[in-house]
PDB file of N, CA, C and O in Angstrom, chain B, residues numbered from 101:
ATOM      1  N   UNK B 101      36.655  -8.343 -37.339  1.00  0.00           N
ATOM      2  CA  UNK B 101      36.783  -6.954 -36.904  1.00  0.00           C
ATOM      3  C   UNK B 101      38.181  -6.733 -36.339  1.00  0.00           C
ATOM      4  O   UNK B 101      38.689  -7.507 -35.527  1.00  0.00           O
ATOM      5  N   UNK B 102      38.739  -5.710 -36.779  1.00  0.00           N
ATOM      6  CA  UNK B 102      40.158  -5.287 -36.316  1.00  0.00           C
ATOM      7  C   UNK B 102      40.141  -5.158 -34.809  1.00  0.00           C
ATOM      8  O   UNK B 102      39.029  -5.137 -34.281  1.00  0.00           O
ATOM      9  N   UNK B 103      41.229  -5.068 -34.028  1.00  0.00           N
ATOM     10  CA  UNK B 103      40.983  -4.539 -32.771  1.00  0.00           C
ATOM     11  C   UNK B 103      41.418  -3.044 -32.637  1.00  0.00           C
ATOM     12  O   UNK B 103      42.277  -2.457 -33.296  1.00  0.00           O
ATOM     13  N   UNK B 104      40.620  -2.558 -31.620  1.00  0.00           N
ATOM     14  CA  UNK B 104      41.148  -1.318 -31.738  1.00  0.00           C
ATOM     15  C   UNK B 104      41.762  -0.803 -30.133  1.00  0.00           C
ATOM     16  O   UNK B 104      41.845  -1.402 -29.060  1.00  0.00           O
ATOM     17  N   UNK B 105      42.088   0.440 -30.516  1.00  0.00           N
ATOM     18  CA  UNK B 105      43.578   0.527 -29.564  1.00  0.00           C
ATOM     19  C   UNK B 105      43.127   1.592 -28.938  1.00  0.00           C
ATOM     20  O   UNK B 105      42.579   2.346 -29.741  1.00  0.00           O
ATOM     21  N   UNK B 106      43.113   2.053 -27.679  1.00  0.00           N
ATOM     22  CA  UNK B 106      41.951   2.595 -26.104  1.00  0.00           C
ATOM     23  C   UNK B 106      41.606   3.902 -27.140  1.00  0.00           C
ATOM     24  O   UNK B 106      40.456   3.982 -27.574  1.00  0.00           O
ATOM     25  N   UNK B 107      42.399   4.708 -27.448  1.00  0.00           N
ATOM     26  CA  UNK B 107      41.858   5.828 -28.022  1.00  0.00           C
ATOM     27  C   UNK B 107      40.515   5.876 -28.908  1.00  0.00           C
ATOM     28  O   UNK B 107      39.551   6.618 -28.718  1.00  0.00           O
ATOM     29  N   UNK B 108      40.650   5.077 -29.747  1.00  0.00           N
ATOM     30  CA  UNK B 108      38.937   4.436 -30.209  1.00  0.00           C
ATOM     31  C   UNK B 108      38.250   3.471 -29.320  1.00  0.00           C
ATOM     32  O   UNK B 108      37.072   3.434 -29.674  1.00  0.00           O
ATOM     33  N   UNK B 109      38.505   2.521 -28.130  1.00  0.00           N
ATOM     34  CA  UNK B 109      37.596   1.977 -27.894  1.00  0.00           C
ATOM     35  C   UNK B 109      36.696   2.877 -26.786  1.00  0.00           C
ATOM     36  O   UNK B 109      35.562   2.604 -26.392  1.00  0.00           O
ATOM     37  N   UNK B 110      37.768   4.355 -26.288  1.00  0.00           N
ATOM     38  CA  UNK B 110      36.776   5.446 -25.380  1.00  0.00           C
ATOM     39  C   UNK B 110      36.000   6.214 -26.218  1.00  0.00           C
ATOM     40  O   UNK B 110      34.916   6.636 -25.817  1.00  0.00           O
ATOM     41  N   UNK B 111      36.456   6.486 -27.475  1.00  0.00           N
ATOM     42  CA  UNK B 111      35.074   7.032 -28.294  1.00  0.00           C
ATOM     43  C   UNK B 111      34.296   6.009 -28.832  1.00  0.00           C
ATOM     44  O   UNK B 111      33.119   6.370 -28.786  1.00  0.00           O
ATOM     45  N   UNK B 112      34.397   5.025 -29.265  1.00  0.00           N
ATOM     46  CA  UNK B 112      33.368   3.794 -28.734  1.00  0.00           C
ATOM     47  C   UNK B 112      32.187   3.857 -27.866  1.00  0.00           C
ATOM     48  O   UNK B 112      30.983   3.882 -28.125  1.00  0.00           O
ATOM     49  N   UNK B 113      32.924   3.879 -26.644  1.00  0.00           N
ATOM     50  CA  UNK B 113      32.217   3.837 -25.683  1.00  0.00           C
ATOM     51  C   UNK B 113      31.338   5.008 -25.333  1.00  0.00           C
ATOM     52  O   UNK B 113      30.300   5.044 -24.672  1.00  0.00           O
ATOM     53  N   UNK B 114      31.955   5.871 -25.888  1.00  0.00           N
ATOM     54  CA  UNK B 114      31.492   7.527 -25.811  1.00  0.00           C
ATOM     55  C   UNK B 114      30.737   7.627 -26.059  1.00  0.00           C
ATOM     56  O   UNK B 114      29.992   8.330 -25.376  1.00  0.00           O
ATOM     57  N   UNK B 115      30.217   6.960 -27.359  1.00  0.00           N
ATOM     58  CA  UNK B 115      29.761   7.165 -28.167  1.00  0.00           C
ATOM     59  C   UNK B 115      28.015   6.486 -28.052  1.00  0.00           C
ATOM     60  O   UNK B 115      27.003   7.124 -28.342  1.00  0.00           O
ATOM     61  N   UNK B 116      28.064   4.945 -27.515  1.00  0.00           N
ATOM     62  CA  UNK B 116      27.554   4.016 -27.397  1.00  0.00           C
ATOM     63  C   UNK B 116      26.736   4.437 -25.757  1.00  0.00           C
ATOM     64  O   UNK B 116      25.777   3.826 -25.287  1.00  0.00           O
ATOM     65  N   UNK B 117      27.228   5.271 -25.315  1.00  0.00           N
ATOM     66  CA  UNK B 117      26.733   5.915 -23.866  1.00  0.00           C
ATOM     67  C   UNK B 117      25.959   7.017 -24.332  1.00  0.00           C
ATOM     68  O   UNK B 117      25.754   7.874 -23.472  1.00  0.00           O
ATOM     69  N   UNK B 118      25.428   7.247 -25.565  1.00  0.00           N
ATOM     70  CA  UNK B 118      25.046   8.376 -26.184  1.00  0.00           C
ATOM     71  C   UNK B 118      25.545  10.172 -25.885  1.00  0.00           C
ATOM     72  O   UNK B 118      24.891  11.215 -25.872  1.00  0.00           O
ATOM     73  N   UNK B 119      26.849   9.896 -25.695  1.00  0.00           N
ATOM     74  CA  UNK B 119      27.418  11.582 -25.095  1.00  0.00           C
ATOM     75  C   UNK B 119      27.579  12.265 -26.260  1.00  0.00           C
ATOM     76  O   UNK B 119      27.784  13.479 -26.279  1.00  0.00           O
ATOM     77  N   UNK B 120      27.505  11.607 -27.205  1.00  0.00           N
ATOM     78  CA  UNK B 120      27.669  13.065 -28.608  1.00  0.00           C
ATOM     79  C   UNK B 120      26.246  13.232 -28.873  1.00  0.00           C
ATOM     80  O   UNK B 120      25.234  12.556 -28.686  1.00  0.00           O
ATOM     81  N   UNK B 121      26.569  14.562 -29.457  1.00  0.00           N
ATOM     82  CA  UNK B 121      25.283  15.301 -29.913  1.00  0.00           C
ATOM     83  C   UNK B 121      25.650  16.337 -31.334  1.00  0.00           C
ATOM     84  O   UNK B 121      26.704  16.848 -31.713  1.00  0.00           O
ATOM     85  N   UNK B 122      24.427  16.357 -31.812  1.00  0.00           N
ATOM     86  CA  UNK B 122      24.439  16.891 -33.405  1.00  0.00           C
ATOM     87  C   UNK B 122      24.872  18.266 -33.159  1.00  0.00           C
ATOM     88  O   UNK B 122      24.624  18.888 -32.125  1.00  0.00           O
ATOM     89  N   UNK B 123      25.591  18.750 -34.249  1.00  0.00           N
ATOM     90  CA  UNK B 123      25.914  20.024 -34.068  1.00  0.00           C
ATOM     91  C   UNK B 123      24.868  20.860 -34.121  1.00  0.00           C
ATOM     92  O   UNK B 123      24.002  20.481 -34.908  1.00  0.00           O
ATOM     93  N   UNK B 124      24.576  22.157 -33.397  1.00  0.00           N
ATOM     94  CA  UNK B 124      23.063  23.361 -33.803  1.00  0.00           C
ATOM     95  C   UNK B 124      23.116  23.571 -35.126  1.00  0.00           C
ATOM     96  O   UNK B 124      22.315  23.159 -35.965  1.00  0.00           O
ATOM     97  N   UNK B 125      24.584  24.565 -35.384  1.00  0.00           N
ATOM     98  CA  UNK B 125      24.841  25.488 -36.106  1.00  0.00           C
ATOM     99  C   UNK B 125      26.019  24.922 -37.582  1.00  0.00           C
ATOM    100  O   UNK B 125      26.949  25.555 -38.082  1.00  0.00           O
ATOM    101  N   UNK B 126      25.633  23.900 -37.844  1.00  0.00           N
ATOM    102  CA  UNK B 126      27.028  23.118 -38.707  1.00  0.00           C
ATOM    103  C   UNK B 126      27.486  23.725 -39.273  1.00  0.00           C
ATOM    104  O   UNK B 126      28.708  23.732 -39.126  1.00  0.00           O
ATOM    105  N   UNK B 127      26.833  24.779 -40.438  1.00  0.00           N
ATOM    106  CA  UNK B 127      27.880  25.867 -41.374  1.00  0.00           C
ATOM    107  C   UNK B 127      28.870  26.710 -40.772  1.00  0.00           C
ATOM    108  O   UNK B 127      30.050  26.856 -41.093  1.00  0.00           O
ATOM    109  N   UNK B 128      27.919  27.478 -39.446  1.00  0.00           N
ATOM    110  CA  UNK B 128      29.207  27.776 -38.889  1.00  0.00           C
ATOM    111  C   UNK B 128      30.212  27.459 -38.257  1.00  0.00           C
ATOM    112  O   UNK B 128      31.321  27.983 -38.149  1.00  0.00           O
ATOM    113  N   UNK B 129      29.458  25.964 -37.564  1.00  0.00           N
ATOM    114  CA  UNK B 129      30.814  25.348 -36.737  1.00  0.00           C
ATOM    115  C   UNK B 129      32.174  25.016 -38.099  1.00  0.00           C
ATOM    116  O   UNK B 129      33.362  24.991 -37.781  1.00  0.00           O
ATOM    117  N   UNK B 130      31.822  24.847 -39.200  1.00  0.00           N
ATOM    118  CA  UNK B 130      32.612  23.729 -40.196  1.00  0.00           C
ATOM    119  C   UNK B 130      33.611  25.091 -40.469  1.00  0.00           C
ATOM    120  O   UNK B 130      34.836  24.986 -40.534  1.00  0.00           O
ATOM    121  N   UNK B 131      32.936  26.291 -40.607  1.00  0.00           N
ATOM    122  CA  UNK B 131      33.277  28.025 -40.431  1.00  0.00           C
ATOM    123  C   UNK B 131      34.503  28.366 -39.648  1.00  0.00           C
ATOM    124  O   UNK B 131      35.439  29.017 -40.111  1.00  0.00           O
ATOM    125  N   UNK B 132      34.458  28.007 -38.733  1.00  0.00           N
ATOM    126  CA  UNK B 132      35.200  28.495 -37.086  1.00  0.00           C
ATOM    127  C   UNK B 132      35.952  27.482 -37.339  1.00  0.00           C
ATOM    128  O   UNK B 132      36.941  28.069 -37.777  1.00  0.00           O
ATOM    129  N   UNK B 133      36.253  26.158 -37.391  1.00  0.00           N
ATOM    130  CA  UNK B 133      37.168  25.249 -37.862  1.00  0.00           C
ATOM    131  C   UNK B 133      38.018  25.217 -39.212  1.00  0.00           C
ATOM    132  O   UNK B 133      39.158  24.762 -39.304  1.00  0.00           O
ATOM    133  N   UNK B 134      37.332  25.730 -40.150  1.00  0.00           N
ATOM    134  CA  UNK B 134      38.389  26.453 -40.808  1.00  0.00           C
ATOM    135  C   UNK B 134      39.141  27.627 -40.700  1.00  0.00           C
ATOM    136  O   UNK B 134      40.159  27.805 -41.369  1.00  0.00           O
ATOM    137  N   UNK B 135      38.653  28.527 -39.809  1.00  0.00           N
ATOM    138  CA  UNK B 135      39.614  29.275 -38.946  1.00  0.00           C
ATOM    139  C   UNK B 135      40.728  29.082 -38.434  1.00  0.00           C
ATOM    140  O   UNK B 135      41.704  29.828 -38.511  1.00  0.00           O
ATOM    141  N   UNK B 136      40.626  27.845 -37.759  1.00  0.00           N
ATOM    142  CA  UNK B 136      41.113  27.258 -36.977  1.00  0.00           C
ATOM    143  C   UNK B 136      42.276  26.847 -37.584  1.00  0.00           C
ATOM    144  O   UNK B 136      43.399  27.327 -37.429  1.00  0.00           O
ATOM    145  N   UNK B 137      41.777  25.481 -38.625  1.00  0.00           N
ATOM    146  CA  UNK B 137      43.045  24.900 -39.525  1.00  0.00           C
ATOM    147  C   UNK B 137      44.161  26.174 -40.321  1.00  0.00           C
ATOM    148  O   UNK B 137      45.362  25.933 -40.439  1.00  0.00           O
ATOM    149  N   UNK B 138      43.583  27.426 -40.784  1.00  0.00           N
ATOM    150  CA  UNK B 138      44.120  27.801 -41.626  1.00  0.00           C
ATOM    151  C   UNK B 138      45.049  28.776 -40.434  1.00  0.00           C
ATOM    152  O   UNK B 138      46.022  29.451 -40.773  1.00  0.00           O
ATOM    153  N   UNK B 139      44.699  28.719 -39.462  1.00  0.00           N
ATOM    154  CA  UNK B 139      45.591  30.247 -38.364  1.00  0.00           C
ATOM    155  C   UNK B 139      46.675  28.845 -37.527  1.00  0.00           C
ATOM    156  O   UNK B 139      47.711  29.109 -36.917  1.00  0.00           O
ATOM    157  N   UNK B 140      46.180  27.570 -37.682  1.00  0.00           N
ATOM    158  CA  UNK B 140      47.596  26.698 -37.246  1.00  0.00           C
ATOM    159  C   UNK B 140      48.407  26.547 -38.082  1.00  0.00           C
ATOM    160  O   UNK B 140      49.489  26.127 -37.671  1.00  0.00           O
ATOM    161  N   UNK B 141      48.283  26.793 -39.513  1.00  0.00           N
ATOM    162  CA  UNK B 141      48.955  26.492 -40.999  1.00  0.00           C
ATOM    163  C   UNK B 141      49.887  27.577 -41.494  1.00  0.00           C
ATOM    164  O   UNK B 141      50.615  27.608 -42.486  1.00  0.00           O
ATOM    165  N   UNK B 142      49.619  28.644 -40.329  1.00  0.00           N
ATOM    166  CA  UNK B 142      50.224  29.966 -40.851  1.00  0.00           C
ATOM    167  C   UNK B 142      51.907  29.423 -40.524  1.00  0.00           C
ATOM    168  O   UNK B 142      52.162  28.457 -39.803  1.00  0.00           O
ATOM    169  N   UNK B 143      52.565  29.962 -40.967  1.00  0.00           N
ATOM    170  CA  UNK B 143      54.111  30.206 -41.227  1.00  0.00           C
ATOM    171  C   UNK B 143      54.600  29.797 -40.125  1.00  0.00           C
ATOM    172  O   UNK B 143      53.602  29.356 -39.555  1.00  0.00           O
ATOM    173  N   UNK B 144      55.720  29.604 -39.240  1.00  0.00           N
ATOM    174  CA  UNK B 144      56.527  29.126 -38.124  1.00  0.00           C
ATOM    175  C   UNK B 144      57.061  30.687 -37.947  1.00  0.00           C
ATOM    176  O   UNK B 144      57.396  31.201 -39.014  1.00  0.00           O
ATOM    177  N   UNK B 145      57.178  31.428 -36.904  1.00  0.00           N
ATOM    178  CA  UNK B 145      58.321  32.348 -36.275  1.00  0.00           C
ATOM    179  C   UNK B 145      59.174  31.683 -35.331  1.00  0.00           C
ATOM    180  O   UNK B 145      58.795  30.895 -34.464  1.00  0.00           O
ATOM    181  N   UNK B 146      60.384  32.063 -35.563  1.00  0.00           N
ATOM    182  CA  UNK B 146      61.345  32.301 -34.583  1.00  0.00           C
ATOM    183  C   UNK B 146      60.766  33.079 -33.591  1.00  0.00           C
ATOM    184  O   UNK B 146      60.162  34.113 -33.880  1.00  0.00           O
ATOM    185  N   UNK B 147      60.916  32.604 -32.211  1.00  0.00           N
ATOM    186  CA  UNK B 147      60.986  33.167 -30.644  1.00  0.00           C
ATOM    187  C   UNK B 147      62.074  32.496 -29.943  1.00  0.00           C
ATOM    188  O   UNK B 147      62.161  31.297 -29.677  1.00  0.00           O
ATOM    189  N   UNK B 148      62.855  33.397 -29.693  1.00  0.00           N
ATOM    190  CA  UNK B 148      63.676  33.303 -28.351  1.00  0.00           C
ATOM    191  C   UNK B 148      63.389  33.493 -26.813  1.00  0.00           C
ATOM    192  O   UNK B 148      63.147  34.525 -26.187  1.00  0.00           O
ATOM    193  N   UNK B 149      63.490  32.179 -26.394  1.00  0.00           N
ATOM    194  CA  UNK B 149      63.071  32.226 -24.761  1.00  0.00           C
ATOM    195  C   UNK B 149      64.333  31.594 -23.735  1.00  0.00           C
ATOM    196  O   UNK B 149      64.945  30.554 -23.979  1.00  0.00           O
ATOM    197  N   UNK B 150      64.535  32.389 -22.665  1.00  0.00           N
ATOM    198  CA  UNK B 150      65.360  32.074 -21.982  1.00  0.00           C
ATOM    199  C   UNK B 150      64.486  30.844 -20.600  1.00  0.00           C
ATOM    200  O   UNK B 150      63.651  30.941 -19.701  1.00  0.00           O
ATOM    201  N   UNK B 151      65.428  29.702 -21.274  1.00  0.00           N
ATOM    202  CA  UNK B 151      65.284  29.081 -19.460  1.00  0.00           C
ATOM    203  C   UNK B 151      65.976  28.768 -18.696  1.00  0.00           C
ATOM    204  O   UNK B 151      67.138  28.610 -19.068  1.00  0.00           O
ATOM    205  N   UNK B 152      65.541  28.429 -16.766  1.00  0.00           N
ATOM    206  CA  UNK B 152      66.499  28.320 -16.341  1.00  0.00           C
ATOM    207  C   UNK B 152      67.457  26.335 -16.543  1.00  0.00           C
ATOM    208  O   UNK B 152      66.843  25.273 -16.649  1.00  0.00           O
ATOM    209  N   UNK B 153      68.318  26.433 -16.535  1.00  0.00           N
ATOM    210  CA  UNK B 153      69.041  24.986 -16.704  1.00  0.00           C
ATOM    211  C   UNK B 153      68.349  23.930 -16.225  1.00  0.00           C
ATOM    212  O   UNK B 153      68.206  22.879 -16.849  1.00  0.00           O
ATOM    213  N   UNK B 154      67.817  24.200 -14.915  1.00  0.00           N
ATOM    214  CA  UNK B 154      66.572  23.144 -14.418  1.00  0.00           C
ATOM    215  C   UNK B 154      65.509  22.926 -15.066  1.00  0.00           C
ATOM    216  O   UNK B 154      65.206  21.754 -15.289  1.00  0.00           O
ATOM    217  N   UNK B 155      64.586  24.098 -15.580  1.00  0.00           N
ATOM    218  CA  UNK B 155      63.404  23.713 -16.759  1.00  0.00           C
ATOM    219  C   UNK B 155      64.148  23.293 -17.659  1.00  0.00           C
ATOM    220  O   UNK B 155      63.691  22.215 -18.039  1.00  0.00           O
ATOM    221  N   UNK B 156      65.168  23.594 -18.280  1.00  0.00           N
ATOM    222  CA  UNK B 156      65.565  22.989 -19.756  1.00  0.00           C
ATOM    223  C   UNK B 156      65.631  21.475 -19.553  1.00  0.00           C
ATOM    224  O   UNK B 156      65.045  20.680 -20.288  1.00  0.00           O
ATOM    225  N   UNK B 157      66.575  21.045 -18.241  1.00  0.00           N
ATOM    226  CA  UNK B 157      66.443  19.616 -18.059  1.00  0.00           C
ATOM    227  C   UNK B 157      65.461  18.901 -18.395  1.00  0.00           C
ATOM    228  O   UNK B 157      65.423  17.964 -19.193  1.00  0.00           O
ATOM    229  N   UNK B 158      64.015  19.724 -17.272  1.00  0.00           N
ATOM    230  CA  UNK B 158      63.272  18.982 -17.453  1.00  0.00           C
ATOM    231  C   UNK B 158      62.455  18.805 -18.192  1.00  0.00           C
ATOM    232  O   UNK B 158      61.605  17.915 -18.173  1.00  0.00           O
ATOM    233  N   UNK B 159      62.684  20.033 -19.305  1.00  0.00           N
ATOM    234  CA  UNK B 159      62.189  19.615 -20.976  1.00  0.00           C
ATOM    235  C   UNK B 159      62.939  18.471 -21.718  1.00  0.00           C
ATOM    236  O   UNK B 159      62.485  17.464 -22.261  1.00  0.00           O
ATOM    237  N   UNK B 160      64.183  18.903 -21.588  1.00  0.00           N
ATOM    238  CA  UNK B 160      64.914  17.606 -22.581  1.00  0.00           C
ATOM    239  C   UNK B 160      64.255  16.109 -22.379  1.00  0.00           C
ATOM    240  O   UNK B 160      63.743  15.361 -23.213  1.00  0.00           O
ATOM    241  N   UNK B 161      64.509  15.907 -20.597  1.00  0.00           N
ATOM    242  CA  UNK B 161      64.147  14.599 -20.467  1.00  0.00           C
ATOM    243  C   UNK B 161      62.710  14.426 -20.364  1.00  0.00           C
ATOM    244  O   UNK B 161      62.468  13.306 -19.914  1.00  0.00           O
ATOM    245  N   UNK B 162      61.754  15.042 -20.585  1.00  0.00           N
ATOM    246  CA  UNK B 162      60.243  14.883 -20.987  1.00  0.00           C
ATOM    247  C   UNK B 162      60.301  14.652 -22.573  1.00  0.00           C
ATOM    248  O   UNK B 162      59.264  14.153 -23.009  1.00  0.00           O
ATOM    249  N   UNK B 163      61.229  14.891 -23.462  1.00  0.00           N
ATOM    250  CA  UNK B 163      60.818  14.786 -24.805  1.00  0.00           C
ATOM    251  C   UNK B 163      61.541  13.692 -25.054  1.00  0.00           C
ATOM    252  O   UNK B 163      61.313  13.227 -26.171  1.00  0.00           O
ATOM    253  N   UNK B 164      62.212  13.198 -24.514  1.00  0.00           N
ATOM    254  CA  UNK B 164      63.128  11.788 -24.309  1.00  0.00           C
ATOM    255  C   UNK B 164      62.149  10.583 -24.180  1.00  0.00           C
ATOM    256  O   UNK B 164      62.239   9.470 -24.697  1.00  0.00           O
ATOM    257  N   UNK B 165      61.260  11.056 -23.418  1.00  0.00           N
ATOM    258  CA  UNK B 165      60.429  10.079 -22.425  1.00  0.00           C
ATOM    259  C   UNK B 165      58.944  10.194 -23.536  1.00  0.00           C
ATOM    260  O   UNK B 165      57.980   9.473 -23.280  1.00  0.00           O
ATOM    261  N   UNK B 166      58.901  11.166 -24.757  1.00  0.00           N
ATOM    262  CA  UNK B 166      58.009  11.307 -25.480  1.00  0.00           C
ATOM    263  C   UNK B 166      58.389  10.698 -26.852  1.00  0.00           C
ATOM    264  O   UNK B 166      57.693  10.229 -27.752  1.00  0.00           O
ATOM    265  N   UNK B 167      59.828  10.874 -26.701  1.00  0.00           N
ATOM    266  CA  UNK B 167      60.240  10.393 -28.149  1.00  0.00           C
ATOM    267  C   UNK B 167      60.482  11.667 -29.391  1.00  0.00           C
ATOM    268  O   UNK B 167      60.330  11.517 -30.604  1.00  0.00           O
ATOM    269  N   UNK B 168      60.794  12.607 -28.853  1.00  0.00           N
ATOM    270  CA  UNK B 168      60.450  13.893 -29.657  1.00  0.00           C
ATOM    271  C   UNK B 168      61.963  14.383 -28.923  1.00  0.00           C
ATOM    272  O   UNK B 168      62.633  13.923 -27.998  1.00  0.00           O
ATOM    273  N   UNK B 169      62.139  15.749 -29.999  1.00  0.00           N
ATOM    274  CA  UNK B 169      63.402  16.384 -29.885  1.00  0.00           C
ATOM    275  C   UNK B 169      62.903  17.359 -28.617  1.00  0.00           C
ATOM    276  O   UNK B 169      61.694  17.216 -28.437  1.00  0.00           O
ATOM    277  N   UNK B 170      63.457  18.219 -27.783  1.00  0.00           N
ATOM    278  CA  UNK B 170      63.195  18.976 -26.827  1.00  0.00           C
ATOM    279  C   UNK B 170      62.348  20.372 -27.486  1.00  0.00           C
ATOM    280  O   UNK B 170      61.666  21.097 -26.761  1.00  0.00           O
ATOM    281  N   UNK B 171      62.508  20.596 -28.887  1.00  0.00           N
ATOM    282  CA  UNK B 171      62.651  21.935 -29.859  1.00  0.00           C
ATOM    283  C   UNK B 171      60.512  21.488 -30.056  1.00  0.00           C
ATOM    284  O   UNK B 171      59.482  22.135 -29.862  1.00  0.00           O
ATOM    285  N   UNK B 172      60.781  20.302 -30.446  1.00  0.00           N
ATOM    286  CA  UNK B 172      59.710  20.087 -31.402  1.00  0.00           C
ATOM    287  C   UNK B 172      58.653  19.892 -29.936  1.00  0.00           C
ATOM    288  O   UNK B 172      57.662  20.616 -29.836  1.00  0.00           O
ATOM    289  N   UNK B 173      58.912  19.063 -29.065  1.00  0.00           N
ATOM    290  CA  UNK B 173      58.098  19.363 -28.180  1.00  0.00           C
ATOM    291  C   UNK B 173      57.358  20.595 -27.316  1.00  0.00           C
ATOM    292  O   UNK B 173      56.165  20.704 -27.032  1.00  0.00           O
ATOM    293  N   UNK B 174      58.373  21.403 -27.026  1.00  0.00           N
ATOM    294  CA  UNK B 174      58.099  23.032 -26.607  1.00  0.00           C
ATOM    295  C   UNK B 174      57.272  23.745 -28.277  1.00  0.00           C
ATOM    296  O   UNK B 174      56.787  24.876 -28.291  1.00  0.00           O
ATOM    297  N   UNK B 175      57.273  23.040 -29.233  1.00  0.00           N
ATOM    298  CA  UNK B 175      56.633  23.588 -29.870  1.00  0.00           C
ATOM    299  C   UNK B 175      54.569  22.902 -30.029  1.00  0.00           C
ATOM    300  O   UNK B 175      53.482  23.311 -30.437  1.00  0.00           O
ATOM    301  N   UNK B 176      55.128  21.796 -29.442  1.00  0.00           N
ATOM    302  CA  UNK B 176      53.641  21.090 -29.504  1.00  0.00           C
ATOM    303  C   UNK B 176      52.822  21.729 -28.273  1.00  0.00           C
ATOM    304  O   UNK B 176      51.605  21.856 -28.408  1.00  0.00           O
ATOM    305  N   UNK B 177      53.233  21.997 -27.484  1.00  0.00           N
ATOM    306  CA  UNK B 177      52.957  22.928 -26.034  1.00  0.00           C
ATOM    307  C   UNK B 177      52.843  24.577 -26.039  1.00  0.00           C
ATOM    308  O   UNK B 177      52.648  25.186 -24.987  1.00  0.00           O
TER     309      UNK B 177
END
């Protein structure tokens, strides 16, 4: 068996603690999730936002510390 890495061994455990449960409504949940995927898939806009030099800092060096450009992070947020 492979090992696995905390993010699966807490749904593991999640799992094995019996905390999931069957969906009620599946057609519509599977419904509302394709909502979902297709309204995150929509196109990228341009927005311009002003910050002050201190938040920008402390964006840059949070996406430093993430491994991500400052742009792409304010966009994951």
């Amino acid at each position: 068996m492979e090992k696995l890495d905390k993010e699966e061994l807490d749904i593991l455990n999640s799992f094995e603690r019996d905390e999931w449960q069957s969906v009620q409504n599946k057609d519509n949940e599977f419904m509302n999730h394709q909502q979902y995927a297709t309204a995150t898939l929509q196109p990228d806009q341009r927005v311009d936002i002003y910050l002050s030099i201190h938040d920008l800092k402390a964006l840059q060096q949070h996406a430093v510390a993430e491994g991500l450009s400052y742009q792409a992070l304010a966009q994951c947020h």
